[in-house]
N, CA, C, O and CB atoms as a CASP TS submission, in Angstrom:
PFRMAT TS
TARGET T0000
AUTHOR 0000-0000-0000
METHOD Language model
MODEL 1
PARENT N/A
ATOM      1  N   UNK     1      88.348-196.515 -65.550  1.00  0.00           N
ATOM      2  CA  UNK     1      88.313-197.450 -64.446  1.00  0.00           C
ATOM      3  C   UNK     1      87.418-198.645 -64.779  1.00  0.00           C
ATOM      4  O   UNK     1      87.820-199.807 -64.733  1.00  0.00           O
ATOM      5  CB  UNK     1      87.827-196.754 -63.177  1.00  0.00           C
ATOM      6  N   UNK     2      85.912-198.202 -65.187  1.00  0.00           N
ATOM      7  CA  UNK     2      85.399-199.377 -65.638  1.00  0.00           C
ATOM      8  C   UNK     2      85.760-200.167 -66.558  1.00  0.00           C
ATOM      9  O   UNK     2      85.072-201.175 -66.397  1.00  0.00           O
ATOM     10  CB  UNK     2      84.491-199.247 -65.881  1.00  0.00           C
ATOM     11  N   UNK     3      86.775-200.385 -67.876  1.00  0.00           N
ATOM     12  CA  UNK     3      87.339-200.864 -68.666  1.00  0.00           C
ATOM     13  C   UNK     3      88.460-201.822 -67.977  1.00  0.00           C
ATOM     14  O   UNK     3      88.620-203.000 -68.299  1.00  0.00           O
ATOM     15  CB  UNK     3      87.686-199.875 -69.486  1.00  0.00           C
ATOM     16  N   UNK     4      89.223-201.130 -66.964  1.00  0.00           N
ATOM     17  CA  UNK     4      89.712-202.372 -66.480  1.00  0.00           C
ATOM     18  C   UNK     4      89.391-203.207 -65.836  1.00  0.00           C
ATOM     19  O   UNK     4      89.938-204.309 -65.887  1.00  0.00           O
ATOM     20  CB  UNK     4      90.393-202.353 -66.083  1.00  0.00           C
ATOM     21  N   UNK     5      88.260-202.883 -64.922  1.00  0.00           N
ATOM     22  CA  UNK     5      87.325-203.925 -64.083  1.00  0.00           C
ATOM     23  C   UNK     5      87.035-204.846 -65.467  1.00  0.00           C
ATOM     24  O   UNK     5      87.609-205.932 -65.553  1.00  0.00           O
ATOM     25  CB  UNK     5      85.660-203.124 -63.184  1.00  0.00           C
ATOM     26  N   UNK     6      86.152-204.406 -66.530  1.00  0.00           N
ATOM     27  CA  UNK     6      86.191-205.200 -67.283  1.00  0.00           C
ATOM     28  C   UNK     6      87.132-206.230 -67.742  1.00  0.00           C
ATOM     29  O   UNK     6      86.786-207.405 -67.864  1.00  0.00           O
ATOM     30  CB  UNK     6      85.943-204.692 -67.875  1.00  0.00           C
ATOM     31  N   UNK     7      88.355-205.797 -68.007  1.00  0.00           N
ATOM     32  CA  UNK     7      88.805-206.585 -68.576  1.00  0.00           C
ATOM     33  C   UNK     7      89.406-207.343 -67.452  1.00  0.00           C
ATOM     34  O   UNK     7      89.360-208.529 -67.780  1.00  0.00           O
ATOM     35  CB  UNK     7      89.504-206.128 -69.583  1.00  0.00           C
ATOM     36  N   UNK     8      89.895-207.230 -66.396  1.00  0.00           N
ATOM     37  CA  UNK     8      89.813-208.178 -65.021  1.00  0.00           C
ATOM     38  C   UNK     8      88.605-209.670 -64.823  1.00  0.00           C
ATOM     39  O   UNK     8      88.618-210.763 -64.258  1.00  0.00           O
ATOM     40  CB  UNK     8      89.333-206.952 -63.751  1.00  0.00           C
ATOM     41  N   UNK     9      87.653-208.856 -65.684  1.00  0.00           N
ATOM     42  CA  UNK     9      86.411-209.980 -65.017  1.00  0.00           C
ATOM     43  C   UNK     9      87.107-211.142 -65.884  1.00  0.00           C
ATOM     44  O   UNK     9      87.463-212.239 -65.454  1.00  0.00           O
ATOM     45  CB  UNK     9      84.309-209.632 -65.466  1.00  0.00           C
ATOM     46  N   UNK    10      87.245-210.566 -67.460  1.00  0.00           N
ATOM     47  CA  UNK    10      87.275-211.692 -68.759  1.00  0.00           C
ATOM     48  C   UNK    10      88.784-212.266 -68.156  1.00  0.00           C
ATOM     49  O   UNK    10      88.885-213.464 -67.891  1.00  0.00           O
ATOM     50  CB  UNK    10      87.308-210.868 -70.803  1.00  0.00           C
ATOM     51  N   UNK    11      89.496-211.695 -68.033  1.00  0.00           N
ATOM     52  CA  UNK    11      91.161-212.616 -67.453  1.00  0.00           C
ATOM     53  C   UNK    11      90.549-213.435 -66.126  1.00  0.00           C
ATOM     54  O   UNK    11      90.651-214.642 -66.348  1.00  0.00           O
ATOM     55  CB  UNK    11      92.873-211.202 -66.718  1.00  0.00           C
ATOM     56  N   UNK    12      90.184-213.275 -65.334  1.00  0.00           N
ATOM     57  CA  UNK    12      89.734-214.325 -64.091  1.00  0.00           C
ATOM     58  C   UNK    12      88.626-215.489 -65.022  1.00  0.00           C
ATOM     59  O   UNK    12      88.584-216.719 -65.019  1.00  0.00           O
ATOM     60  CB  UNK    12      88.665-213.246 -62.510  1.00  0.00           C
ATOM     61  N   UNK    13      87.962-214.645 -65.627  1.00  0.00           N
ATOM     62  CA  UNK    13      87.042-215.584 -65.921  1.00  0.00           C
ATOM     63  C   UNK    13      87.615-216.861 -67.148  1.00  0.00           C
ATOM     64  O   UNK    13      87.084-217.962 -67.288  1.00  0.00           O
ATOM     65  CB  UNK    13      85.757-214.671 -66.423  1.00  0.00           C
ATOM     66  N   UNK    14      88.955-216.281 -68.024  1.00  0.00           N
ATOM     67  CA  UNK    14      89.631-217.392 -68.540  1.00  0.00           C
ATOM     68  C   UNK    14      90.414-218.421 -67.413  1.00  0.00           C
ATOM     69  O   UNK    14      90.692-219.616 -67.514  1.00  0.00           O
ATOM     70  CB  UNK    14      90.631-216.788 -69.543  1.00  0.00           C
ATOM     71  N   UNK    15      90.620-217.571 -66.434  1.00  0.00           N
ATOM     72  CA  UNK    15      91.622-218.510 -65.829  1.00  0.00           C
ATOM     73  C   UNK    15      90.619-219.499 -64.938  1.00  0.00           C
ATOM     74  O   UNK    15      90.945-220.587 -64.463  1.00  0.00           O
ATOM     75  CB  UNK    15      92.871-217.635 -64.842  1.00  0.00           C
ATOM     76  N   UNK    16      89.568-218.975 -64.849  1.00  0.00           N
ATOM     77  CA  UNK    16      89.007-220.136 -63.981  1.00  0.00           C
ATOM     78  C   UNK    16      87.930-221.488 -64.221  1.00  0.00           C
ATOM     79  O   UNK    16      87.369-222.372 -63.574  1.00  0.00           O
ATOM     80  CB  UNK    16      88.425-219.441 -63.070  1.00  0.00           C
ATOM     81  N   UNK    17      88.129-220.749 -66.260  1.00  0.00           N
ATOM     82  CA  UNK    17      87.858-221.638 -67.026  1.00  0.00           C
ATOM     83  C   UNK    17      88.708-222.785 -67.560  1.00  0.00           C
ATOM     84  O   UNK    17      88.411-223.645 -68.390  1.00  0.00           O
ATOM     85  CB  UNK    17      87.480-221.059 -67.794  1.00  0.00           C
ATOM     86  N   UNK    18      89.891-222.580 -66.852  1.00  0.00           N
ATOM     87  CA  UNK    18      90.743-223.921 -67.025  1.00  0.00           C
ATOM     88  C   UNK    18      91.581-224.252 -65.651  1.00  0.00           C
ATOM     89  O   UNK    18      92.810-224.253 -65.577  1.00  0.00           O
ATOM     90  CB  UNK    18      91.880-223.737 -68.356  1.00  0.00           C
ATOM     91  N   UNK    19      90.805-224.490 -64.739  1.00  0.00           N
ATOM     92  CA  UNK    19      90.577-224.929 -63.426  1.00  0.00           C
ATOM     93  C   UNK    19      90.631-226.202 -63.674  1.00  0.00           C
ATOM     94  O   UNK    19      90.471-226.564 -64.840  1.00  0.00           O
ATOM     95  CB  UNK    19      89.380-224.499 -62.728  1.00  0.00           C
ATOM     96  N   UNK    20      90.782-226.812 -63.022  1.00  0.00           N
ATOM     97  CA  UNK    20      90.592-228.468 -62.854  1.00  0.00           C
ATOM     98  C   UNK    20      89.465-229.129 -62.560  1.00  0.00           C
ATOM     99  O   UNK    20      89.040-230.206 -62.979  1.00  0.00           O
ATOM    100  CB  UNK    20      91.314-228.972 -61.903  1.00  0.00           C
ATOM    101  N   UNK    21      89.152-228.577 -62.007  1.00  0.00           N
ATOM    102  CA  UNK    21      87.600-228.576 -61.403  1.00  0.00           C
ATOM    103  C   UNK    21      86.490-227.350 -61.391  1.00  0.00           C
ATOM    104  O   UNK    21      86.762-226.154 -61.496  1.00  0.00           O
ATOM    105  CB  UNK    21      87.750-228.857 -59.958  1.00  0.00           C
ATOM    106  N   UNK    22      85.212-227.914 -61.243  1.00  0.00           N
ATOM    107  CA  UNK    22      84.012-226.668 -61.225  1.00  0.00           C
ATOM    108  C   UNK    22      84.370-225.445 -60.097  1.00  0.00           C
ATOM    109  O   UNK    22      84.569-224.239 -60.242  1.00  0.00           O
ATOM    110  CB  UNK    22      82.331-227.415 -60.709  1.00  0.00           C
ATOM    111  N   UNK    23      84.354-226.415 -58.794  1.00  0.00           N
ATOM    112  CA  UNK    23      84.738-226.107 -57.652  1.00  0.00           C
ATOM    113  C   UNK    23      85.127-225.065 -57.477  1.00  0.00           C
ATOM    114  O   UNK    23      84.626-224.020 -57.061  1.00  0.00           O
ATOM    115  CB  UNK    23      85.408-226.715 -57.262  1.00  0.00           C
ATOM    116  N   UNK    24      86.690-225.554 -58.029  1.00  0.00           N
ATOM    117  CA  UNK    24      88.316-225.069 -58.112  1.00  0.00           C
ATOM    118  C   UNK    24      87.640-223.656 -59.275  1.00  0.00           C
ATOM    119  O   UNK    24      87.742-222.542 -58.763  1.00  0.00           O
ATOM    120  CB  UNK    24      89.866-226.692 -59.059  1.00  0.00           C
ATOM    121  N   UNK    25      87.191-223.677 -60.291  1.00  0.00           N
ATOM    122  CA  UNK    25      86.966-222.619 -61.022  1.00  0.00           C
ATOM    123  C   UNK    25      86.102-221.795 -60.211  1.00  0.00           C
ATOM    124  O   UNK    25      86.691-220.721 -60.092  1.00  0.00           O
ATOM    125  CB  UNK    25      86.454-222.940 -62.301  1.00  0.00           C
ATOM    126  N   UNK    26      84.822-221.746 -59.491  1.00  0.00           N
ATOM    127  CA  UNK    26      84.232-220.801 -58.935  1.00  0.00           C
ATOM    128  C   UNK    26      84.579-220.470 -57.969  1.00  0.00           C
ATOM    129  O   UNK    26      84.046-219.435 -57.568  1.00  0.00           O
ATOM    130  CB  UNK    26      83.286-220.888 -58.836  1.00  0.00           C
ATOM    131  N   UNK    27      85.542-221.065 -57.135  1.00  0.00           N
ATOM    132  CA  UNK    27      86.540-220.560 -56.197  1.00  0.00           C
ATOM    133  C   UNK    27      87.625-219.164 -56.944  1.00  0.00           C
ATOM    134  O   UNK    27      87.516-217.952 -56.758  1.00  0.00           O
ATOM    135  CB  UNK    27      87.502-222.055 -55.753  1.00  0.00           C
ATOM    136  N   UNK    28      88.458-219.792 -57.658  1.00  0.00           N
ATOM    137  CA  UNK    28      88.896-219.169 -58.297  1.00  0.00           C
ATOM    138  C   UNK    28      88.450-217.523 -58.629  1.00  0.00           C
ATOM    139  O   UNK    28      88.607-216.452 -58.043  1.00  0.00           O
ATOM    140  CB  UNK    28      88.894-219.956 -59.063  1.00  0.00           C
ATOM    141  N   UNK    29      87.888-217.910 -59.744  1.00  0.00           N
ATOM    142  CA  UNK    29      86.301-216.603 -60.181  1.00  0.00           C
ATOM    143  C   UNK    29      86.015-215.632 -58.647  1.00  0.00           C
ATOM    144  O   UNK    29      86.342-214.456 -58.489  1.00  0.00           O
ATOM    145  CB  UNK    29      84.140-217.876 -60.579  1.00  0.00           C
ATOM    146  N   UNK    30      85.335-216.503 -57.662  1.00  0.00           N
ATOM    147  CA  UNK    30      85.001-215.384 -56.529  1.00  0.00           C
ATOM    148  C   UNK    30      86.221-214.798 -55.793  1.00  0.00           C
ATOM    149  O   UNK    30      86.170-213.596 -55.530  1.00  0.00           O
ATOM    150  CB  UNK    30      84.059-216.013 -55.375  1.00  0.00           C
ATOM    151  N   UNK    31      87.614-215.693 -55.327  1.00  0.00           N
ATOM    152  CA  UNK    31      88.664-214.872 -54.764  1.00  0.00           C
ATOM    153  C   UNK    31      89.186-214.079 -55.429  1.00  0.00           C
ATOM    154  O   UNK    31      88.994-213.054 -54.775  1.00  0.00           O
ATOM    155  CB  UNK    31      89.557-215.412 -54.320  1.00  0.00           C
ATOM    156  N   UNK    32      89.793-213.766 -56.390  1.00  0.00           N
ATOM    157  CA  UNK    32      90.038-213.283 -57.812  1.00  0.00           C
ATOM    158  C   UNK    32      89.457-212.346 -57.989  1.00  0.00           C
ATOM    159  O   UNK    32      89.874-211.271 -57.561  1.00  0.00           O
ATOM    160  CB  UNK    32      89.766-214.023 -58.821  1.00  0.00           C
ATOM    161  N   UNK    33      88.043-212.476 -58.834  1.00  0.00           N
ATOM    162  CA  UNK    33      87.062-211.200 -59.124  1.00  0.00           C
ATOM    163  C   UNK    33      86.487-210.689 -58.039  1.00  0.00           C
ATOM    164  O   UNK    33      87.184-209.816 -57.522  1.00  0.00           O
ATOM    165  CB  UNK    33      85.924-211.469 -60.011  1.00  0.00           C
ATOM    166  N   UNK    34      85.374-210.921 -57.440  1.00  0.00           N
ATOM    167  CA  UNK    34      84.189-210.608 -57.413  1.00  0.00           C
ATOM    168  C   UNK    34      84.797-209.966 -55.795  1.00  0.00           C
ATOM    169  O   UNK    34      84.728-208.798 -55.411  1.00  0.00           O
ATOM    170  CB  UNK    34      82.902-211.904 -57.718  1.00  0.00           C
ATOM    171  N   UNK    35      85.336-211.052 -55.119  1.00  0.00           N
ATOM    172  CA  UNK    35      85.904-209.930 -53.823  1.00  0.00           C
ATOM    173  C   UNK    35      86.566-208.863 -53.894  1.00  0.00           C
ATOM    174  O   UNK    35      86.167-207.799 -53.420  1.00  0.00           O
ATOM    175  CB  UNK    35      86.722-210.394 -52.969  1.00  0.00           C
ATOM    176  N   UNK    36      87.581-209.007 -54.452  1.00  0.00           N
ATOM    177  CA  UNK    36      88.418-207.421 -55.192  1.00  0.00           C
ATOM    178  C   UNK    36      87.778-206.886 -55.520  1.00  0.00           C
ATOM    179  O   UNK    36      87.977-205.758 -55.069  1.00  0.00           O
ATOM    180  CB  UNK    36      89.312-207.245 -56.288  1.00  0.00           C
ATOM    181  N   UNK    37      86.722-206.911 -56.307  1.00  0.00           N
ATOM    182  CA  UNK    37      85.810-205.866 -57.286  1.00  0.00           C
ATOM    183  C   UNK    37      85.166-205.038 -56.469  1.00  0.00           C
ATOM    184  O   UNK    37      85.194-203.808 -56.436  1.00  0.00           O
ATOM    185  CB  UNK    37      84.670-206.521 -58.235  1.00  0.00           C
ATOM    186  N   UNK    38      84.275-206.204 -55.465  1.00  0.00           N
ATOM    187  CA  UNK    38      83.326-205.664 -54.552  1.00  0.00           C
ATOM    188  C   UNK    38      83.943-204.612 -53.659  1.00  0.00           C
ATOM    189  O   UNK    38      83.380-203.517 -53.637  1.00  0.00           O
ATOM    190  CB  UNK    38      82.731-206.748 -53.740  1.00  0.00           C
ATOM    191  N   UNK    39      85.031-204.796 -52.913  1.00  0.00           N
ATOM    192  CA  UNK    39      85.953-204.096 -52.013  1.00  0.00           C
ATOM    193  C   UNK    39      86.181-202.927 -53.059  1.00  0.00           C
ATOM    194  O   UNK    39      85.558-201.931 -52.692  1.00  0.00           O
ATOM    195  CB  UNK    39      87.393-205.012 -51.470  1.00  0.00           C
ATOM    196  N   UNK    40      86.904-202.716 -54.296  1.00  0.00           N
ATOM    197  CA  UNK    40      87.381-201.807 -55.079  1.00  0.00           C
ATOM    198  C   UNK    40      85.796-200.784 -55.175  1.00  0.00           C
ATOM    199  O   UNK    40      85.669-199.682 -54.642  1.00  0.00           O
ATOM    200  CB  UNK    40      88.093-202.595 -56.595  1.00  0.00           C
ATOM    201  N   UNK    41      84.934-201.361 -55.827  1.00  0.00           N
ATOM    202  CA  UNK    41      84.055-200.457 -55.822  1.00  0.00           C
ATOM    203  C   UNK    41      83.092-199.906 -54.512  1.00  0.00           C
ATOM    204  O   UNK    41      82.440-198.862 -54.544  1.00  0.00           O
ATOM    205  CB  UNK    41      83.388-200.909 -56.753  1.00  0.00           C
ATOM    206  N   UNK    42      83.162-200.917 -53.281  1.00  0.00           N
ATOM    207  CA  UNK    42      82.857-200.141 -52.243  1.00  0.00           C
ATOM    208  C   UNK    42      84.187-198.823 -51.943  1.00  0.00           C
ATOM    209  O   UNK    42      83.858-197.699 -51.566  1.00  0.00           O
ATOM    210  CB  UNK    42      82.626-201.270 -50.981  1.00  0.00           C
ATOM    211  N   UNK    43      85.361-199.130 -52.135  1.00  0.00           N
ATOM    212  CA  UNK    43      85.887-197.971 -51.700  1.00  0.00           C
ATOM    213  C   UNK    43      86.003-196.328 -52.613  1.00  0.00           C
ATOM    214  O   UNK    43      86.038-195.160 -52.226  1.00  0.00           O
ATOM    215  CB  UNK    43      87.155-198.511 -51.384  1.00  0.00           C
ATOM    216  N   UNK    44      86.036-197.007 -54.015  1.00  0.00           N
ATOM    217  CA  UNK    44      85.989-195.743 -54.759  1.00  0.00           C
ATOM    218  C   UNK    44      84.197-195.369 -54.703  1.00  0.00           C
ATOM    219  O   UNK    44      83.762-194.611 -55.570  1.00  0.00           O
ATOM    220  CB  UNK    44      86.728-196.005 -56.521  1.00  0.00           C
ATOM    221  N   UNK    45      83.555-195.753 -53.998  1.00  0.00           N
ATOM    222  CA  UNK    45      82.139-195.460 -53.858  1.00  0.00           C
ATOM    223  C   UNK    45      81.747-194.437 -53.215  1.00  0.00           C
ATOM    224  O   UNK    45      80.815-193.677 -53.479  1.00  0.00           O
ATOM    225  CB  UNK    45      81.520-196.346 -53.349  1.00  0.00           C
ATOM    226  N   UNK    46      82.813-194.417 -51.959  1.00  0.00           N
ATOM    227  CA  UNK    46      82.397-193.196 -50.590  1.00  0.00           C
ATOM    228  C   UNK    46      82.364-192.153 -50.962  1.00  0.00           C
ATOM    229  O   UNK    46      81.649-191.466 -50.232  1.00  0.00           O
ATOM    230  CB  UNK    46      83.275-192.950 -49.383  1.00  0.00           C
ATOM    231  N   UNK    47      82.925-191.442 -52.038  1.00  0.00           N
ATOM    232  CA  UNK    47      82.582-190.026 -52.586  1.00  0.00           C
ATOM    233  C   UNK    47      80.465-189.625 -53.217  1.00  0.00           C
ATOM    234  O   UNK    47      79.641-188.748 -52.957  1.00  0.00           O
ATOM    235  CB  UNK    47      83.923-189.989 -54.223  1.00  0.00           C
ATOM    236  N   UNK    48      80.493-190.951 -54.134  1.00  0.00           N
ATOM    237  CA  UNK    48      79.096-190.912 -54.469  1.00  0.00           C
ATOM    238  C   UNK    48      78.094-190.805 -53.310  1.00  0.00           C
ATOM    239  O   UNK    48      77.192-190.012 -53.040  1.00  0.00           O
ATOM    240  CB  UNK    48      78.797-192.086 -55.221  1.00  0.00           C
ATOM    241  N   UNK    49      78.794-192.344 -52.494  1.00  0.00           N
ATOM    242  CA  UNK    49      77.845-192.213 -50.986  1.00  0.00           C
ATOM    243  C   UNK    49      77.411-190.620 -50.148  1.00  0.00           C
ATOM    244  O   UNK    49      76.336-190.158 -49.763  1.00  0.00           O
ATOM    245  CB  UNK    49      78.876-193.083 -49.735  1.00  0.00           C
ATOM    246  N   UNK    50      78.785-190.129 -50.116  1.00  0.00           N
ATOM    247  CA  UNK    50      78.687-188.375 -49.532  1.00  0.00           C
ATOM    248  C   UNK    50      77.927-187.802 -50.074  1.00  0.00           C
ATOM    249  O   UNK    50      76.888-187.411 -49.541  1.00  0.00           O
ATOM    250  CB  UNK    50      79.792-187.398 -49.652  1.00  0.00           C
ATOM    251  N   UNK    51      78.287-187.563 -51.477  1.00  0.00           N
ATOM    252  CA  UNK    51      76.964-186.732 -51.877  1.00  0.00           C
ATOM    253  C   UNK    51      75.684-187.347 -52.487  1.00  0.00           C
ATOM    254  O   UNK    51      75.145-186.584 -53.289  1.00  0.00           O
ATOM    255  CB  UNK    51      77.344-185.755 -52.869  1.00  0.00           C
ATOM    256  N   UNK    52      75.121-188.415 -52.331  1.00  0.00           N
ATOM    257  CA  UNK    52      74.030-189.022 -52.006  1.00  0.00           C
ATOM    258  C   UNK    52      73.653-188.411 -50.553  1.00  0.00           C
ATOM    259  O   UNK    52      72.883-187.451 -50.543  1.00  0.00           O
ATOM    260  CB  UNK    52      74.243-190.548 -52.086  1.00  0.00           C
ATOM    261  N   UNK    53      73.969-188.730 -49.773  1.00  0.00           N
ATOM    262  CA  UNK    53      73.382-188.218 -48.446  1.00  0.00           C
ATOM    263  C   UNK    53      73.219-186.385 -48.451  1.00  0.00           C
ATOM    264  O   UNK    53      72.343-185.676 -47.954  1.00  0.00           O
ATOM    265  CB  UNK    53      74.555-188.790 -47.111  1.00  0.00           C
ATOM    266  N   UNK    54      74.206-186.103 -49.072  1.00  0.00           N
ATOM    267  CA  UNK    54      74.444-184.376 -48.749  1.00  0.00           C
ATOM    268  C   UNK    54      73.209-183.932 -49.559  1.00  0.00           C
ATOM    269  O   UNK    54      72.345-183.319 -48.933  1.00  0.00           O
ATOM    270  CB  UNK    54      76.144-183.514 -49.432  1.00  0.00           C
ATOM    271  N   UNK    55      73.013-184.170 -50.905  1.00  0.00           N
ATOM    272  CA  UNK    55      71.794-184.291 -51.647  1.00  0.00           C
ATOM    273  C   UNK    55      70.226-184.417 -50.847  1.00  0.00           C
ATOM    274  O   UNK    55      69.385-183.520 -50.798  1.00  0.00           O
ATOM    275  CB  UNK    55      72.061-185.538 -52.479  1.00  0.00           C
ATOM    276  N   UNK    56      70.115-185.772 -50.261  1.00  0.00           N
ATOM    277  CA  UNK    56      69.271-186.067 -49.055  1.00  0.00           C
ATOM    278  C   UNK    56      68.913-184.934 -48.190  1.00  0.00           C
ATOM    279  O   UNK    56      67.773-184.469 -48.208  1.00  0.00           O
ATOM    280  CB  UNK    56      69.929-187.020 -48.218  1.00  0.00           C
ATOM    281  N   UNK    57      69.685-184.551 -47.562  1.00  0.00           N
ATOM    282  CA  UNK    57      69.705-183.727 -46.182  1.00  0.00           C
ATOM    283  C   UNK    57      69.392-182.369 -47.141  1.00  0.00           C
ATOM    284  O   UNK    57      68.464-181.620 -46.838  1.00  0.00           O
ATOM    285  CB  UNK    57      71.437-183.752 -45.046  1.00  0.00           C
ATOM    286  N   UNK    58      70.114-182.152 -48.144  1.00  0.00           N
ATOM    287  CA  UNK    58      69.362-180.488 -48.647  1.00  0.00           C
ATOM    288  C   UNK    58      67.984-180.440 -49.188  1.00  0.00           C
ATOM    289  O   UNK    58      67.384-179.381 -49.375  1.00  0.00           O
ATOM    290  CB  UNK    58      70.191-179.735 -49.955  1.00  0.00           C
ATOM    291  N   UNK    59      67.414-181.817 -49.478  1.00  0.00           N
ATOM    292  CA  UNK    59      66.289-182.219 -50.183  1.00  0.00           C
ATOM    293  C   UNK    59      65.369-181.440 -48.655  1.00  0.00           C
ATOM    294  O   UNK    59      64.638-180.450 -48.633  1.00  0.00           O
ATOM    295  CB  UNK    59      66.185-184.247 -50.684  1.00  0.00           C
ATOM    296  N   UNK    60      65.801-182.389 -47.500  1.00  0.00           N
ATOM    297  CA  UNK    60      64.836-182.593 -46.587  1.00  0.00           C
ATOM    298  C   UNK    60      64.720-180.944 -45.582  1.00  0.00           C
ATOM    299  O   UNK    60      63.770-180.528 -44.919  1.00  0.00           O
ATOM    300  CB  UNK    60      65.348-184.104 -45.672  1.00  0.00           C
ATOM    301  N   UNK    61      66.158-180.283 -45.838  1.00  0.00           N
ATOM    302  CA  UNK    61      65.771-179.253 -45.469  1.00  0.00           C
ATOM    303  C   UNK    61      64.935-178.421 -45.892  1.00  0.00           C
ATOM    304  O   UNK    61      63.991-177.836 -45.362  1.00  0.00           O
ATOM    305  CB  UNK    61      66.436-178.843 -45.346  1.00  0.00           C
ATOM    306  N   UNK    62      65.551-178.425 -47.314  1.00  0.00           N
ATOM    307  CA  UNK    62      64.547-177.463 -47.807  1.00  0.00           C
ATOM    308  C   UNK    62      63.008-177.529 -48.046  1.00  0.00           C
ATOM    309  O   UNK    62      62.436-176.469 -48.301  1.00  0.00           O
ATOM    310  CB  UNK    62      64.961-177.182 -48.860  1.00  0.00           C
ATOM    311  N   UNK    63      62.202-178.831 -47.977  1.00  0.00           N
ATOM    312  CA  UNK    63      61.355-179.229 -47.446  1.00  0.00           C
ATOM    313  C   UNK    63      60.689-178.892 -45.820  1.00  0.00           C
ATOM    314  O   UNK    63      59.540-178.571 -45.516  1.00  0.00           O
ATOM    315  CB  UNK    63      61.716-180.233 -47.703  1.00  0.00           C
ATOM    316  N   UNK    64      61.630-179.059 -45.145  1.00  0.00           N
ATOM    317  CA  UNK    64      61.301-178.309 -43.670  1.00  0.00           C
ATOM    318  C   UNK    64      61.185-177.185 -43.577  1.00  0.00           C
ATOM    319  O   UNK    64      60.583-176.577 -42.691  1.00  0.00           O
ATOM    320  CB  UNK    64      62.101-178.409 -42.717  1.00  0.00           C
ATOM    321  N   UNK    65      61.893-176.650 -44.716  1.00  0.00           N
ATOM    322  CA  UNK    65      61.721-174.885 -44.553  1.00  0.00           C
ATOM    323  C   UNK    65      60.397-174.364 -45.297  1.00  0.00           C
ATOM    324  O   UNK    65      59.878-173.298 -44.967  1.00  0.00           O
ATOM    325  CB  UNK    65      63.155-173.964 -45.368  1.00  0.00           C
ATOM    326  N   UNK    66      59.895-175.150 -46.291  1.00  0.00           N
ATOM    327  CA  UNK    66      58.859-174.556 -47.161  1.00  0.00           C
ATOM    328  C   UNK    66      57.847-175.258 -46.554  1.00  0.00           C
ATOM    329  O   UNK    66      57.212-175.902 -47.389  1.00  0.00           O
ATOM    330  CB  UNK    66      58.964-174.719 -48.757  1.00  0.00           C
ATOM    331  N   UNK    67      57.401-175.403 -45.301  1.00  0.00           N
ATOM    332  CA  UNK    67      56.539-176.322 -44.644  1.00  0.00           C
ATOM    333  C   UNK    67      55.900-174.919 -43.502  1.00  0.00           C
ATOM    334  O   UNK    67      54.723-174.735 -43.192  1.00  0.00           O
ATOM    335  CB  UNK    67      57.543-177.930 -43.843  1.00  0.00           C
ATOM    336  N   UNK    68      57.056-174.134 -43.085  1.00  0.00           N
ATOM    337  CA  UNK    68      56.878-173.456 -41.995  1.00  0.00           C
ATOM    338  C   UNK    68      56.699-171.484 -42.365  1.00  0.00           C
ATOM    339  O   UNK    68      56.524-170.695 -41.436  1.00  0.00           O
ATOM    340  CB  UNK    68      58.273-173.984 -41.042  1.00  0.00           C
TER
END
């Protein structure tokens, strides 16, 4: 997965290197990459997010339990 993000960045990033303008290229670059990306990796994220928290909460229990 990360290999094609990669190679996504370098194809946007040619194409928005022959933009007409600066503008027009970092326009380009952010609709293109960086929003897709961001969205793509917030969604394949929510699994990590889960067990980040599930991790959390067994941390803190088991902490509450060796307290009492």
């Amino acid at each position: 997965m990360l290999i094609v993000a990669i190679a996504w960045i370098y194809v946007v990033a040619l194409m928005s290197l022959t933009e007409t303008s600066i503008v027009a290229g970092v326009m380009t670059f952010l609709g293109y990459c960086v929003l897709p990306l961001s969205i793509l990796y917030y969604l394949t994220g929510s699994k990590r997010r889960r067990r980040k928290a599930e991790a959390k909460a067994a941390r803190s229990a088991a902490a509450g339990s060796d307290g009492g």
